[in-house]
DSSP file (Angstrom, degrees, kcal/mol; ACC not computed):
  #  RESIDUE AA STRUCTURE BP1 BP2  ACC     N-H-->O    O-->H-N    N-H-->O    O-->H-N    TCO  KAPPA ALPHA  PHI   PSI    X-CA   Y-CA   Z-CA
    1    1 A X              0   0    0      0, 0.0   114,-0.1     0, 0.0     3,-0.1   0.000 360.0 360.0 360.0 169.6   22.2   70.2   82.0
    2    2 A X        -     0   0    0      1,-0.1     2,-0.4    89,-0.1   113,-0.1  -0.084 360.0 -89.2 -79.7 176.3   23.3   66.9   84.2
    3    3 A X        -     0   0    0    111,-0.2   111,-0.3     1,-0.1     2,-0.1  -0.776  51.4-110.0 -96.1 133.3   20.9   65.5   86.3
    4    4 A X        -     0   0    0     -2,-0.4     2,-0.4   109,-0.1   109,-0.2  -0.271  25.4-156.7 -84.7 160.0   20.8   67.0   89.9
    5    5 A X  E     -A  112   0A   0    107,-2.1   107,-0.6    -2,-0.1     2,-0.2  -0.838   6.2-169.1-118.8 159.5   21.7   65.6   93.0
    6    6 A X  E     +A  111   0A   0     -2,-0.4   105,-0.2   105,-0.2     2,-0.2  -0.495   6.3 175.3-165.1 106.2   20.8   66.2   96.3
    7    7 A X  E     -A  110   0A   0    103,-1.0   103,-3.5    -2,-0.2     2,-0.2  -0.612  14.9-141.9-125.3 143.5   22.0   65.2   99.6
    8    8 A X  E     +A  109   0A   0    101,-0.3     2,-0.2    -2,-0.2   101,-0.2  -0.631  15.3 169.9-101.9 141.6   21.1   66.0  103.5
    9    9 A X  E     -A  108   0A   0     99,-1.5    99,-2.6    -2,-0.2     2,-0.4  -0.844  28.8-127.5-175.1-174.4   22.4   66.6  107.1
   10   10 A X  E     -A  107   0A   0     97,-0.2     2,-0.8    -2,-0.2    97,-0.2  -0.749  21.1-172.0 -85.9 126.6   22.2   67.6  110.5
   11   11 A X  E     -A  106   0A   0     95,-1.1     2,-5.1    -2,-0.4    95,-1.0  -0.842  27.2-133.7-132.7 112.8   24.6   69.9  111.9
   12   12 A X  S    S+     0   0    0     -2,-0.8     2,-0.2    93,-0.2    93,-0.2   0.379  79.8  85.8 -55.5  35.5   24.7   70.7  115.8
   13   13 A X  S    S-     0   0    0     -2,-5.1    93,-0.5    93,-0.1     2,-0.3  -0.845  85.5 -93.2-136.5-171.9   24.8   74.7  115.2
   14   14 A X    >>  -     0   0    0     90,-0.3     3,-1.8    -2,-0.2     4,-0.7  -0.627  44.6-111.7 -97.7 125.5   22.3   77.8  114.5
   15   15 A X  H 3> S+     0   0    0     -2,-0.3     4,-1.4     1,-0.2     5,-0.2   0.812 118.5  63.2 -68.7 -14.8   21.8   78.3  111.0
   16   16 A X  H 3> S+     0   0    0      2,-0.3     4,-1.0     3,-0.2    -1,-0.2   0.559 104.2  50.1  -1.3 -47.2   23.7   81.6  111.1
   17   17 A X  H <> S+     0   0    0     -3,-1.8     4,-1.3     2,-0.2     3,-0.2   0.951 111.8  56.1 -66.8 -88.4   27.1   79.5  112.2
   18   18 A X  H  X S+     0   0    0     -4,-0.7     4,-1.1     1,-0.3    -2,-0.3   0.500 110.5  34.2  -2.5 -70.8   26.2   77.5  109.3
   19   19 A X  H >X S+     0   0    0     -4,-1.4     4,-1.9     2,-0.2     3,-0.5   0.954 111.1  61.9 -84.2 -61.6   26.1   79.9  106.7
   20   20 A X  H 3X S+     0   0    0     -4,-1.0     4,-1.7     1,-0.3     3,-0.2   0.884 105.5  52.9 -27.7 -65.5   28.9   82.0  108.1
   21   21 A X  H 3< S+     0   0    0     -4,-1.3     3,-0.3     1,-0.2    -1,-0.3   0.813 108.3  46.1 -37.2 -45.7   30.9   79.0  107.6
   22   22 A X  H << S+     0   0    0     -4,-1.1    -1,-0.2    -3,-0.5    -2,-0.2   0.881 114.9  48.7 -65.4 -40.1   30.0   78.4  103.8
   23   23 A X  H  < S+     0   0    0     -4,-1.9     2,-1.6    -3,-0.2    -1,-0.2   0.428  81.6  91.5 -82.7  -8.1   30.6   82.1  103.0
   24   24 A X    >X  +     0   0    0     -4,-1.7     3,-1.1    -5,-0.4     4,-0.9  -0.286  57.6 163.2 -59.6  41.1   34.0   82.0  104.8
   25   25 A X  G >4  +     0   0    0     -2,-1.6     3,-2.0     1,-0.2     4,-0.2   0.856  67.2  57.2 -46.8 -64.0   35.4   81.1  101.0
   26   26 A X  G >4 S+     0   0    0      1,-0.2     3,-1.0    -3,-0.2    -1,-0.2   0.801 101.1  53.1  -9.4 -71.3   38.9   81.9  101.9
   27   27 A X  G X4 S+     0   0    0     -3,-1.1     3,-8.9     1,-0.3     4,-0.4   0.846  82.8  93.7 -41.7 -48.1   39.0   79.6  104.7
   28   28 A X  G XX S+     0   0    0     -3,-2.0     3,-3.6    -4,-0.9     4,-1.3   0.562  77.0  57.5 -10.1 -69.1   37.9   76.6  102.5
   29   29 A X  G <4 S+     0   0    0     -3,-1.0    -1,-0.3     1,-0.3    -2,-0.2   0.628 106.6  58.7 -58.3 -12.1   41.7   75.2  101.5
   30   30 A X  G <4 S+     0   0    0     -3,-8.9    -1,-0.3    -4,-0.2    -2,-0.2   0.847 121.6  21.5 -93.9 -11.5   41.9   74.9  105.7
   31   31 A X  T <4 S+     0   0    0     -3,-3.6     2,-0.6    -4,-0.4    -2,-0.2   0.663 107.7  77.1-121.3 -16.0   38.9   72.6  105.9
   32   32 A X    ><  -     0   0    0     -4,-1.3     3,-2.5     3,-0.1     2,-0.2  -0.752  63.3-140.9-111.1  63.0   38.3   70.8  102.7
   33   33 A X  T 3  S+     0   0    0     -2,-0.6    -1,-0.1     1,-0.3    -4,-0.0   0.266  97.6  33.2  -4.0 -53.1   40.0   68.0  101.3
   34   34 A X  T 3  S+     0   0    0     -2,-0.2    23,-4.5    24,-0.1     2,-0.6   0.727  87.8 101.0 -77.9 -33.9   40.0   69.2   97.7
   35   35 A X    <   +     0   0    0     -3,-2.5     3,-0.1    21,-0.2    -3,-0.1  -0.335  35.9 169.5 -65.6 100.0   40.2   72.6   97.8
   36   36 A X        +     0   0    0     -2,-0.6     2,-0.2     1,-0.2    -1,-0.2   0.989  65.5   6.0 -72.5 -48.6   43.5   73.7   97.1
   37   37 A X        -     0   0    0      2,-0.0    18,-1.6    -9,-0.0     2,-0.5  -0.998  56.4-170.5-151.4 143.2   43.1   77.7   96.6
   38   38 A X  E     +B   54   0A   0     -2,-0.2     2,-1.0    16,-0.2    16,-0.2  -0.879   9.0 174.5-127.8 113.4   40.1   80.0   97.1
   39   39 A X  E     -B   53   0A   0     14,-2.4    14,-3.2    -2,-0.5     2,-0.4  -0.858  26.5-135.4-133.4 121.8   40.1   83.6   96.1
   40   40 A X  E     -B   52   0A   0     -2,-1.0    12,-0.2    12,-0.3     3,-0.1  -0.423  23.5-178.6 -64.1 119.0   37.3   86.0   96.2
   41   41 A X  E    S+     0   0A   0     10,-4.2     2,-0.2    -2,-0.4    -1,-0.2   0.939  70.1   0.3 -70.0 -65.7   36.9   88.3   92.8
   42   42 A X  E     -B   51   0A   0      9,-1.2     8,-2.4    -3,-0.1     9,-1.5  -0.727  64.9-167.4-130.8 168.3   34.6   90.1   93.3
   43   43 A X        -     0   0    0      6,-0.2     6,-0.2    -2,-0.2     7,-0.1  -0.905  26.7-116.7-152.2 130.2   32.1   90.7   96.4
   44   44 A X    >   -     0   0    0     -2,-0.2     3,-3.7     4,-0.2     4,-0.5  -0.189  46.8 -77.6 -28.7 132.8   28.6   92.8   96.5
   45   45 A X  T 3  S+     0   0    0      1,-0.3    -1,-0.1     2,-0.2    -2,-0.0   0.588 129.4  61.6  -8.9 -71.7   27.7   95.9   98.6
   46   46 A X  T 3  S-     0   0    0      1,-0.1    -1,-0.3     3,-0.1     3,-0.1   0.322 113.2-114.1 -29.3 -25.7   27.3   93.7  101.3
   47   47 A X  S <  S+     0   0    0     -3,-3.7    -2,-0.2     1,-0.2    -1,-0.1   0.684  74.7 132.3  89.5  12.3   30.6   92.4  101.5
   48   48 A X  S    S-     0   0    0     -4,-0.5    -1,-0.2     1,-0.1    -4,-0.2  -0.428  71.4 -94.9 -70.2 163.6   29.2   88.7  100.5
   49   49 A X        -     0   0    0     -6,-0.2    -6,-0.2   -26,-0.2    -1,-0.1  -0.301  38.0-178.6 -79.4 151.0   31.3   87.1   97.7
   50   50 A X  S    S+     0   0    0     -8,-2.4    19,-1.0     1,-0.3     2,-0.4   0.547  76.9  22.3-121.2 -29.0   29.7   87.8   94.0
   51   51 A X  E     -BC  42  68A   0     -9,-1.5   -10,-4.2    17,-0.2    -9,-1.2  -0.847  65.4-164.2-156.6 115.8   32.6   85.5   92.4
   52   52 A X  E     -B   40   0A   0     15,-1.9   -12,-0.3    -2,-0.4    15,-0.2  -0.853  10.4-155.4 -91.3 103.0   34.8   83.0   93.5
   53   53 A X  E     -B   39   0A   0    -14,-3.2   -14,-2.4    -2,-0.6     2,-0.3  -0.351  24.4-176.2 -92.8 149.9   38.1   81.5   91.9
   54   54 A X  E     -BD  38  65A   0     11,-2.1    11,-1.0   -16,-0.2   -16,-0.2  -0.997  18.8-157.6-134.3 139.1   38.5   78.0   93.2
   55   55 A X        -     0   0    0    -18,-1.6   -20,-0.1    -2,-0.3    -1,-0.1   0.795  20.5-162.8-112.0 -13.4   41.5   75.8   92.4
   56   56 A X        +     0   0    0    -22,-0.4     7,-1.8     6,-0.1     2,-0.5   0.741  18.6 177.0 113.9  88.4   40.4   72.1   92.9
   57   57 A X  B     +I   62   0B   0    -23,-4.5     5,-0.2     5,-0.2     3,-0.1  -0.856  19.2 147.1-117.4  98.9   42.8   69.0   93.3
   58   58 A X        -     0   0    0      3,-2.6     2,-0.7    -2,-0.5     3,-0.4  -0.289  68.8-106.9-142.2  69.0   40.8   65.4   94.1
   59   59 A X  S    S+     0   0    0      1,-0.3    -1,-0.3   -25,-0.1   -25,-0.0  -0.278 108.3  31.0  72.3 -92.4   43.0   63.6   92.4
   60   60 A X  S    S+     0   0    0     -2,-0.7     2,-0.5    -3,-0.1    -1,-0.3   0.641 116.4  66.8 -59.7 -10.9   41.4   62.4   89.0
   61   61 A X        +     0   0    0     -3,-0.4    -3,-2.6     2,-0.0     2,-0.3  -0.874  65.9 169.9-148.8 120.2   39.5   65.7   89.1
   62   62 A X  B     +I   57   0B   0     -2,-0.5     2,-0.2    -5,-0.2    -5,-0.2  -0.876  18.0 170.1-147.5 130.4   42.2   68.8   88.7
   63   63 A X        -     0   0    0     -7,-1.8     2,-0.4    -2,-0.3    -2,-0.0  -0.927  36.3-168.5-154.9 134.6   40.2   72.2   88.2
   64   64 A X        +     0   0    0     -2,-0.2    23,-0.5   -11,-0.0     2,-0.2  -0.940  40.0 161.6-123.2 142.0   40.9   75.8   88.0
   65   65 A X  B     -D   54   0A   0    -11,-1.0   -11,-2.1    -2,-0.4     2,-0.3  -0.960  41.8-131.6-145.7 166.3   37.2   77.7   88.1
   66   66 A X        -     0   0    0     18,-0.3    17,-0.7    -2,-0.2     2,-0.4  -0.896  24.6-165.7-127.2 140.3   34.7   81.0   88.7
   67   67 A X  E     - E   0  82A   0     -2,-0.3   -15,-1.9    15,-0.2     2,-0.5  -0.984  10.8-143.3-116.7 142.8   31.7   80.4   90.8
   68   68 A X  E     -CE  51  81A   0     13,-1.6    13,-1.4    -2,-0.4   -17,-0.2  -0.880  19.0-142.5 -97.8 113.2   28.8   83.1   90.8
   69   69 A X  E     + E   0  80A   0    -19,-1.0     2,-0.3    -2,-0.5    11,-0.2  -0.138  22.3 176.2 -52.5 143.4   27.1   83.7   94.1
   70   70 A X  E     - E   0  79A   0      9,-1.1     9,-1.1     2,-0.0     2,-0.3  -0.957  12.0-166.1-162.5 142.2   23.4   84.4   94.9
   71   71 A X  E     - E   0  78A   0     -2,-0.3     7,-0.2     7,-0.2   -23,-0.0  -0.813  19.5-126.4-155.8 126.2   22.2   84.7   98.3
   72   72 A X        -     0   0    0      5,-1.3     7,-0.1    -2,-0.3    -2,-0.0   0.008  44.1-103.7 -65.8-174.7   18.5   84.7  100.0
   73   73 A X  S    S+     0   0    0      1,-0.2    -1,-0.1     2,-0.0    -2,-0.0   0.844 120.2  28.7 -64.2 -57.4   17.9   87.7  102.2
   74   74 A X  S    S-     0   0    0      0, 0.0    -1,-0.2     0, 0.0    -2,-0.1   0.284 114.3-112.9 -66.3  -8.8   18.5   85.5  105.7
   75   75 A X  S    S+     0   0    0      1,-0.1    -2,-0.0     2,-0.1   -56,-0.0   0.655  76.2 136.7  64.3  12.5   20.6   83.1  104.0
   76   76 A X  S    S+     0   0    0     21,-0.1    22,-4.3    -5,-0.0     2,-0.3   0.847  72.5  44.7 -28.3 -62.7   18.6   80.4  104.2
   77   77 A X  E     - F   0  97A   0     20,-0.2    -5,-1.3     2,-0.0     2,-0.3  -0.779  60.4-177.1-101.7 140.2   19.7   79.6  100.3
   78   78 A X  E     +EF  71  96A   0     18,-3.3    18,-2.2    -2,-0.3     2,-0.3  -0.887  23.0 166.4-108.3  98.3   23.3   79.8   99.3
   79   79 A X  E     +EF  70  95A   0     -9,-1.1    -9,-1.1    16,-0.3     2,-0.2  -0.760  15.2 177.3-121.6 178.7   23.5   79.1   95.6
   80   80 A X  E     -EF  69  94A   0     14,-3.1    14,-1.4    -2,-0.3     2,-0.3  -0.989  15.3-150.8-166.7 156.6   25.9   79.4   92.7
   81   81 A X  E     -EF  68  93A   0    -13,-1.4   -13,-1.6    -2,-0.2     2,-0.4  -0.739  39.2-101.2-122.0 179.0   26.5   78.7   89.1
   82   82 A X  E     -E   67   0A   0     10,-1.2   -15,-0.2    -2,-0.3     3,-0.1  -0.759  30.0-149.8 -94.9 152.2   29.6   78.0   87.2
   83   83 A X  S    S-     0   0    0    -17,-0.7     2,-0.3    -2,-0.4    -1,-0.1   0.798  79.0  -3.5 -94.2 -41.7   30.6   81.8   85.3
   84   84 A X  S    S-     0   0    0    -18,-0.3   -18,-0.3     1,-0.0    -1,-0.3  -0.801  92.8 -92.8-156.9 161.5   32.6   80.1   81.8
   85   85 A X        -     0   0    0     -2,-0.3     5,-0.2    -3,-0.1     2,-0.2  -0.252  48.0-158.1 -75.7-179.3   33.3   76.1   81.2
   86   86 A X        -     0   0    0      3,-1.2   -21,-0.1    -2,-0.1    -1,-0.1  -0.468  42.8 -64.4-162.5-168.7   36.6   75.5   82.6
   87   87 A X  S    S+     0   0    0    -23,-0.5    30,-0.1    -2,-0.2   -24,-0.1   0.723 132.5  17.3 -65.3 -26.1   39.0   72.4   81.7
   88   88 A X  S    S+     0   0    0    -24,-0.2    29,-1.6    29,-0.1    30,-1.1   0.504 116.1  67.5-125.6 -33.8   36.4   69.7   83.3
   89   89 A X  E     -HG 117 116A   0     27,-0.2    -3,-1.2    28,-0.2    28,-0.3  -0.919  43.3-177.9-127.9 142.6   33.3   71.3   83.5
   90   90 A X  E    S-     0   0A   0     25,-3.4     2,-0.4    26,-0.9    26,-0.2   0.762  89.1 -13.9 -85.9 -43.6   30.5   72.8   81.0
   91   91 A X  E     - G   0 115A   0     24,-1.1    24,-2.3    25,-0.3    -1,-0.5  -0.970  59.6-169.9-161.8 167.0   28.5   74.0   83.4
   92   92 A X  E     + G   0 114A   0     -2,-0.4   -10,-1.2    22,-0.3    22,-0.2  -0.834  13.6 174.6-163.1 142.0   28.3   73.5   87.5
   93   93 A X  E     +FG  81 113A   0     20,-1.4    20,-2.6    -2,-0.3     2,-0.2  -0.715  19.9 155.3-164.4 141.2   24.9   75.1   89.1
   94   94 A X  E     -FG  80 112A   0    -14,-1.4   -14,-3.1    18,-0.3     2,-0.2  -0.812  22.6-149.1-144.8 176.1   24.4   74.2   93.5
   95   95 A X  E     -FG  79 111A   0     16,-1.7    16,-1.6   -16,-0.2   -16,-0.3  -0.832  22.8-150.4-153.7 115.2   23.1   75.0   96.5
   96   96 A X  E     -FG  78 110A   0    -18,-2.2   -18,-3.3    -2,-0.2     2,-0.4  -0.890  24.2-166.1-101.1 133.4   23.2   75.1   99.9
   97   97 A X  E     -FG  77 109A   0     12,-2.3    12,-4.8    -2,-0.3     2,-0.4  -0.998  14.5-151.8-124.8 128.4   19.4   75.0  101.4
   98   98 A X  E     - G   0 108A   0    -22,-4.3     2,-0.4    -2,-0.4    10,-0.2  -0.888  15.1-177.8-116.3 112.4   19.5   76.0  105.2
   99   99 A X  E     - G   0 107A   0      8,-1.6     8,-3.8    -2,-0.4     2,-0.2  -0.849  22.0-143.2-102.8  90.4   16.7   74.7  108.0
  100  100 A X  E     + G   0 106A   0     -2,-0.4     6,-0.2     6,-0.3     3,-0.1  -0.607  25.4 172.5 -67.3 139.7   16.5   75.5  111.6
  101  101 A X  E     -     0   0A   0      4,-2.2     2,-0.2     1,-0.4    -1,-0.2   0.566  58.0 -30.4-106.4 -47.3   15.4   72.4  113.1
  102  102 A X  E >  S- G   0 105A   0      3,-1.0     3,-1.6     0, 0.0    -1,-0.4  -0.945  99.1 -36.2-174.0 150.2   15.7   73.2  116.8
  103  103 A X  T 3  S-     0   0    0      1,-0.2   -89,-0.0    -2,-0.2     3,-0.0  -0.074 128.5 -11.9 -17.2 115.3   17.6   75.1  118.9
  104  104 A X  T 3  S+     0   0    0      1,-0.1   -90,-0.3    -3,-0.0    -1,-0.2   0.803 107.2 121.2   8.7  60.8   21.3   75.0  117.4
  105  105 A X  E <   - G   0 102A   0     -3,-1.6    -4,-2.2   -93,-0.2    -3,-1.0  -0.806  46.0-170.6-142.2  98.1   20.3   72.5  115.4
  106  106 A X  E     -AG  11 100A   0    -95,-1.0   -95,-1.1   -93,-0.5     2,-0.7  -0.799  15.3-153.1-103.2 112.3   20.6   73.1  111.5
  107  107 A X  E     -AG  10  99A   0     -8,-3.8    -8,-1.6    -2,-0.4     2,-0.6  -0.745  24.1-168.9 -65.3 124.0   19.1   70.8  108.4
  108  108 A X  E     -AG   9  98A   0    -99,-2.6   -99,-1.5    -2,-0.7     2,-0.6  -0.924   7.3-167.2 -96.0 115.2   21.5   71.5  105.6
  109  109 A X  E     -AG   8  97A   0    -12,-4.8   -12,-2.3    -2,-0.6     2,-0.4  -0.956   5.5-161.1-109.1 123.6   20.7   70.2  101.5
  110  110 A X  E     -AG   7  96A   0   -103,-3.5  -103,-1.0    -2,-0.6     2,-0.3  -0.863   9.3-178.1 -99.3 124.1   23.2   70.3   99.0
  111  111 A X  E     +AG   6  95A   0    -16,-1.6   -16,-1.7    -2,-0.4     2,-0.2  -0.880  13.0 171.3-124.9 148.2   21.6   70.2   95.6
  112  112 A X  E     -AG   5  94A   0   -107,-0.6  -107,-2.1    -2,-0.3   -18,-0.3  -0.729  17.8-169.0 177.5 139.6   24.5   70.2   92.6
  113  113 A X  E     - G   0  93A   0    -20,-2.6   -20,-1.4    -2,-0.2     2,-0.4  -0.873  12.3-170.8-122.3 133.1   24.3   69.7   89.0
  114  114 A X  E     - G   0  92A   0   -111,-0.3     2,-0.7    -2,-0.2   -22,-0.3  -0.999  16.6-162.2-135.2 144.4   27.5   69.1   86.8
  115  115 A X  E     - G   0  91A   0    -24,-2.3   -25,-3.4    -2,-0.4   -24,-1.1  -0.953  21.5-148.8-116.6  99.8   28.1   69.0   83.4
  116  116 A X  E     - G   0  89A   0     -2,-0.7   -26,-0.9   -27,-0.3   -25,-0.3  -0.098  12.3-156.5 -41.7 166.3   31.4   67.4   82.6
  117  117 A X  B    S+H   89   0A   0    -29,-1.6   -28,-0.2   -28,-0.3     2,-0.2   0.181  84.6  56.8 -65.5 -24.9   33.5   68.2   79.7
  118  118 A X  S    S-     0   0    0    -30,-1.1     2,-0.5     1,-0.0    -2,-0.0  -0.567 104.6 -99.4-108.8 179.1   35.3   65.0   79.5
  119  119 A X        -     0   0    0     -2,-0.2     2,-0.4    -3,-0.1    -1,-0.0  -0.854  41.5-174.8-112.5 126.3   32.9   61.8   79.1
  120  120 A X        -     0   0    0     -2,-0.5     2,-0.2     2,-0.0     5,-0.1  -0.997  32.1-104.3-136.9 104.9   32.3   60.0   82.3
  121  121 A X    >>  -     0   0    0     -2,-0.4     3,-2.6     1,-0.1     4,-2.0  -0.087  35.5-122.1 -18.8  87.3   30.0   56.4   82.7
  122  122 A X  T 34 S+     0   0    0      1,-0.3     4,-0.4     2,-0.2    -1,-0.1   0.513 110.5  52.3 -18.8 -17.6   26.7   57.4   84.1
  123  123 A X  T 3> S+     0   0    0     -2,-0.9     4,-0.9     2,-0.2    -1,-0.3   0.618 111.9  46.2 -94.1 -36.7   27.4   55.0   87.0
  124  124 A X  H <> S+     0   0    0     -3,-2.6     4,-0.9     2,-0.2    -2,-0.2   0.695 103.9  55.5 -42.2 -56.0   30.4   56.4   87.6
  125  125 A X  H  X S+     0   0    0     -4,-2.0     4,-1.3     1,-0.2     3,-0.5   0.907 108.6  56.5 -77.2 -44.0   29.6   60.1   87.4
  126  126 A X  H >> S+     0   0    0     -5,-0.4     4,-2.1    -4,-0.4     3,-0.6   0.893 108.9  43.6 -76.0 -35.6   27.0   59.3   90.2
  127  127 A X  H 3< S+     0   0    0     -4,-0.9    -1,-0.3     1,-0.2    -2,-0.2   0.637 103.3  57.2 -78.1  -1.8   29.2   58.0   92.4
  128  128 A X  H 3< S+     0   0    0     -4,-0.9     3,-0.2    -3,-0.5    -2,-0.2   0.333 112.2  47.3-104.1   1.8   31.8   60.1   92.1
  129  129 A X  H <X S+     0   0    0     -4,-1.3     4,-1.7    -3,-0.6     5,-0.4   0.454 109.7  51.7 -98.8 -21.5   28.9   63.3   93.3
  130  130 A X  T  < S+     0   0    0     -4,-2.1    -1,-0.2    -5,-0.4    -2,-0.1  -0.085 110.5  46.6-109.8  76.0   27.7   61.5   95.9
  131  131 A X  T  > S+     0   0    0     -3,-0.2     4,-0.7     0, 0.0    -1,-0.2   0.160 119.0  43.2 -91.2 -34.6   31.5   61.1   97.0
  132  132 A X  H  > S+     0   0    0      2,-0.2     4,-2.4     1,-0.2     3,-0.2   0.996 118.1  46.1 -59.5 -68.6   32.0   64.9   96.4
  133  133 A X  H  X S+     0   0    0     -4,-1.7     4,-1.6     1,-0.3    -1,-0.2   0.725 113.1  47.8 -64.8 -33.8   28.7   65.8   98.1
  134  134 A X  H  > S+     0   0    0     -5,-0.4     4,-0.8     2,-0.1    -1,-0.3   0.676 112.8  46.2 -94.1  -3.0   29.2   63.5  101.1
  135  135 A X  H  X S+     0   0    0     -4,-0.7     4,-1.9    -3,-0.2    -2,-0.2   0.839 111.9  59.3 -89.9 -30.0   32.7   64.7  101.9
  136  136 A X  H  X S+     0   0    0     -4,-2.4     4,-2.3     2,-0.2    -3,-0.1   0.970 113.1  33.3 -18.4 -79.8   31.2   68.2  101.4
  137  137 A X  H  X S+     0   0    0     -4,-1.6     4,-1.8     1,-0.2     3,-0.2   0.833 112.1  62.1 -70.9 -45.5   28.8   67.9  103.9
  138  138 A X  H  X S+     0   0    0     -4,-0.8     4,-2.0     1,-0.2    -1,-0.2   0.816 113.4  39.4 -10.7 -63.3   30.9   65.7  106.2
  139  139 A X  H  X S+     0   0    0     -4,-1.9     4,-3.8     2,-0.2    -1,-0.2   0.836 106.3  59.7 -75.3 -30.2   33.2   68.5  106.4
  140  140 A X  H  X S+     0   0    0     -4,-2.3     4,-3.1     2,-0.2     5,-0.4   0.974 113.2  46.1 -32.2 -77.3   30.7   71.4  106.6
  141  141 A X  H  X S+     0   0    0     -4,-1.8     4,-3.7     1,-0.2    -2,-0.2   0.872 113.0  45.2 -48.6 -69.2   29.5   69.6  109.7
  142  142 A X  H >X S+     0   0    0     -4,-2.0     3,-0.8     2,-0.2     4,-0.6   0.948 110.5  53.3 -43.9 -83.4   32.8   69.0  111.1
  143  143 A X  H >X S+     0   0    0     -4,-3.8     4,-3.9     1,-0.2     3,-1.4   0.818 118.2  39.4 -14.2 -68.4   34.1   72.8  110.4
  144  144 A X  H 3X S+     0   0    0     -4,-3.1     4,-2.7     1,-0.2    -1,-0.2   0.846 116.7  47.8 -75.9 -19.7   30.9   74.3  112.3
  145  145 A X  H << S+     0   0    0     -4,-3.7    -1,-0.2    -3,-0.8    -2,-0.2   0.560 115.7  37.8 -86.3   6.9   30.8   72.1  114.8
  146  146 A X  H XX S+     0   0    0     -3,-1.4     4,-1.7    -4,-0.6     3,-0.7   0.571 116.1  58.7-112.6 -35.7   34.3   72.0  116.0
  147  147 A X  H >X S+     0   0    0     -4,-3.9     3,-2.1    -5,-0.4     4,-0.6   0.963 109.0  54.9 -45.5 -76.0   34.1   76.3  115.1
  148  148 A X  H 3< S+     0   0    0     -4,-2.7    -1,-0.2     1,-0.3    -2,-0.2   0.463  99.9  53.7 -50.1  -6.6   31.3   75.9  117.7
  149  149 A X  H <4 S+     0   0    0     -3,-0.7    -1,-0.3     1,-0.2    -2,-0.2   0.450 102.4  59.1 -92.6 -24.7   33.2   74.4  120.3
  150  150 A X  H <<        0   0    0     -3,-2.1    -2,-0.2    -4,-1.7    -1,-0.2   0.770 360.0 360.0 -35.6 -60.7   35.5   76.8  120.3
  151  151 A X     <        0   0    0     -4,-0.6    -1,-0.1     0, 0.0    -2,-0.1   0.041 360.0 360.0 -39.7 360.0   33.5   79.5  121.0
């Protein structure tokens, strides 16, 4: 497997907002630069997602994929693994780890491992996760904090 990565931030909501937001898959393509189309397969008793089809346009990077879903009891942890290789990827495995700080005040860590298919400069490949992974979180933040403001 790739070597993981693993990036922080602060987000001015509860983690509960937080998480709602990540598990909102649908929604994704309204908030998310890359995300083109997001369709739930399959979803658990609970009505959480079990499997997600993702379609995935960031330019150099075109990908059609299954993510499999895993989620702590509180939602603390969001993770997921890639289901089959795809056109791009051998294998994909993440996380979202979520950290009440303070009153509506959440730490969020994004941990993600990729395994390419096509052959990518180690210098390269690392800057081009922590672009993924800080436009991620960038937007995470933005989504729930402009969702809270709403409210």
């Amino acid at each position: 497997m790739a070597d993981s990565s693993t990036q922080s931030i602060t987000i001015g909501a509860a983690p509960d907002r937080v998480a709602a937001v990540i598990c909102d898959f649908p929604s994704y393509p309204e908030w998310t630069d890359a995300v083109r189309e997001v369709e739930v397969v399959e979803e658990y008793e609970d009505g959480y997602a079990s499997q997600v089809r993702f379609v995935l346009d960031a330019g150099v990077l075109v990908d059609e994929y299954v993510l499999a879903y895993a989620y702590a009891e509180d939602l603390s942890r969001i993770e997921w693994h890639l289901l089959a290789p795809s056109r791009m990827q051998k294998a994909q495995r993440g996380a979202y780890d979520l950290v009440a700080e303070a009153d509506d005040v959440t730490t969020v860590t994004y941990t993600l491992e990729v395994e390419l298919a096509v052959g990518m400069i180690g210098m390269f490949r690392r800057k081009a996760e922590k672009m993924i992974m800080d436009a991620a979180l960038k937007q995470l933040k933005r989504r729930v904090e402009a969702s809270g403001a709403a409210q």
